[in-house]
N, C-alpha and C positions, 0 to 999 in steps of 0.2 A: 249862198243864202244869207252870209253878215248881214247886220245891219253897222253900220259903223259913220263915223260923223265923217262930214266932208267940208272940209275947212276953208277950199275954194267957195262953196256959194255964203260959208257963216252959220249954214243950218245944221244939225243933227239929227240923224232918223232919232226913231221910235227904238228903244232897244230890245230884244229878242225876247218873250214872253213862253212862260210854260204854265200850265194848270196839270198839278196833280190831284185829281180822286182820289179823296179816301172814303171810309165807311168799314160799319166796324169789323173788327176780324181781319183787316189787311195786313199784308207780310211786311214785315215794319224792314227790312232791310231792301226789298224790291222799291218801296216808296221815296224810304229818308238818300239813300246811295243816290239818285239822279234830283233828289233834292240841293244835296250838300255838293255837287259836285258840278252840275250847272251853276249854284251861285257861284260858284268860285269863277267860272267862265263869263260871270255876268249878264245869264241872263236871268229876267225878273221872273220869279218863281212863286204861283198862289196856290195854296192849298185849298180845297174845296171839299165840303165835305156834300156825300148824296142821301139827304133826309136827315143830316146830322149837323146842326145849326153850329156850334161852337168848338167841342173836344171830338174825339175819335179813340179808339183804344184801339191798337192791333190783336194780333195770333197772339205777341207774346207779352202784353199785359201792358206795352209802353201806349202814353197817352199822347194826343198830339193837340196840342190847338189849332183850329179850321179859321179861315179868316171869312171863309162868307159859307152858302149852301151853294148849290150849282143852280136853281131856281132862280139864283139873283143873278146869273154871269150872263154878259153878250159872250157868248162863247164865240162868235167869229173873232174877236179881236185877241185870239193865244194862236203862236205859231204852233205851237203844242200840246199835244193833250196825252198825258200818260196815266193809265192804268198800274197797279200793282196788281198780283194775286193774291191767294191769302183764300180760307175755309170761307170767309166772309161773303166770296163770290157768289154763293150758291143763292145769298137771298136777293142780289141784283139783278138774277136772268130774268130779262123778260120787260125789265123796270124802263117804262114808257120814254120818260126822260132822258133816261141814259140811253138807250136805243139811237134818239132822235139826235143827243148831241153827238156821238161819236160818228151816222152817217153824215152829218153836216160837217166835219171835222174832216173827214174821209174824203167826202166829195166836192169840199171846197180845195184839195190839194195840199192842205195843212199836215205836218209830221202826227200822225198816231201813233203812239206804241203802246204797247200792251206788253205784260212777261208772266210765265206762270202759268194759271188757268186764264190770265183776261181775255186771249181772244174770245173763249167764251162768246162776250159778251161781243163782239163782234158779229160772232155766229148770229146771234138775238138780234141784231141790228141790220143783217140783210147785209153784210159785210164780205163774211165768208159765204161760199166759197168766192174765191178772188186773188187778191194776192197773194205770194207766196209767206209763208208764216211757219212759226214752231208753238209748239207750247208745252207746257208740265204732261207726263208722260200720262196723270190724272185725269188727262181731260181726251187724250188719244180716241176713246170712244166714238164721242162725240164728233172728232174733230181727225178723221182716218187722213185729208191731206198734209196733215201738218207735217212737216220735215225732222228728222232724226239729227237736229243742229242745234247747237247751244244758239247760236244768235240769228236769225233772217233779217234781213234787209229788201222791200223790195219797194223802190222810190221813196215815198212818202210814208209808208210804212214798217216800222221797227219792232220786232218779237224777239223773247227770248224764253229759255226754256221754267229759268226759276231762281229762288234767291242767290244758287251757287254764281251765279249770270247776272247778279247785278253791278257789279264794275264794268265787265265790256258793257253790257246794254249801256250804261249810264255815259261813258267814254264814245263808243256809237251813237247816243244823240246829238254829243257835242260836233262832233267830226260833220255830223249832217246837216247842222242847223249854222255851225260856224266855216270850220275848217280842220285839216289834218294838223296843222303845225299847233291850233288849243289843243285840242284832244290828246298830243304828243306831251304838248310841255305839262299839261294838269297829270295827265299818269307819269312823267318823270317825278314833276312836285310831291307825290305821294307815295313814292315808290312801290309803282304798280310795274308787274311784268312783262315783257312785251306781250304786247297785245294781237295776234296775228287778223284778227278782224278791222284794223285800223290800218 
């Protein structure tokens, strides 16, 4: 799925794109970890806030600056759309918008992930049931398919269970969206441990 320049025709794709939602109350380590860790992989990372035009605060008090709302985004043109969890989730069920982009993200073939409570918000979106997924042990109620696994993978879509889970999650987007040899060398660069899900 690289996008990568091809020096025989002289032209250069498009480089690899993600959108992550925020809003407030997000788990600021589910967010910033596949933030910080796709730039590093290169691909171009926008944060988006939903009803929250400029700043964002998480769970634990860090503030983040948004660079646009999700109202204003062509959401087709992100290869990715990630979710964090966070207490915050509870006032996005149902939230019309966010519904409609994540099925349009979903069913265009585009990588989702969500970790945490966000499948949730999948749930709301006519998402689940469907692919295979996990989520925070909080939201199990709700969501009795979900798998007893720190991380799921199934195609296009990426779950995991919560903030302990955000290095693999974040190393799992890159391996899916790039390759295994980035997702290798970025967890050697940081001396992350093997990673059995890579």
């Amino acid at each position: 799925m690289a996008k990568t320049p091809t020096p025989e025709s002289g032209m250069t794709e498009a480089p690899l794109s993600a959108l992550v939602l925020l809003f407030e109350g997000f788990e600021e380590v589910e967010a910033l970890t596949p933030v910080d860790l796709l730039t590093r992989a290169n691909v171009a990372v926008t944060l988006a806030g939903i009803d929250t035009p400029e700043t964002v605060t998480g769970r634990s008090g860090i503030s983040v600056q948004l660079a646009c709302e999700l109202k204003d985004l062509p959401i087709q043109d992100f290869d990715c759309l990630i979710l964090p969890g966070g207490p915050g989730i509870a006032k996005l069920r149902r939230h019309p918008l966010l519904c409609k982009t994540l099925r349009k993200q979903y069913q265009s073939g585009r990588t989702l992930a969500c970790i945490c409570a966000a499948p949730l918000l999948m749930l709301d979106a006519g998402i689940l049931p469907g692919p295979a997924y996990t989520c925070h042990p909080s939201a199990e109620n709700e969501l009795p398919d979900a798998q007893n696994k720190a991380l799921v993978r199934d195609h296009d879509c990426i779950t995991a269970r919560g903030a302990g889970n955000a290095l693999p999650f974040s190393l799992a987007l890159i391996q899916h969206l790039i390759d295994n040899e980035t997702a290798h060398s970025i967890a050697r660069a940081i001396c992350s441990p093997e990673n059995p899900n890579l």
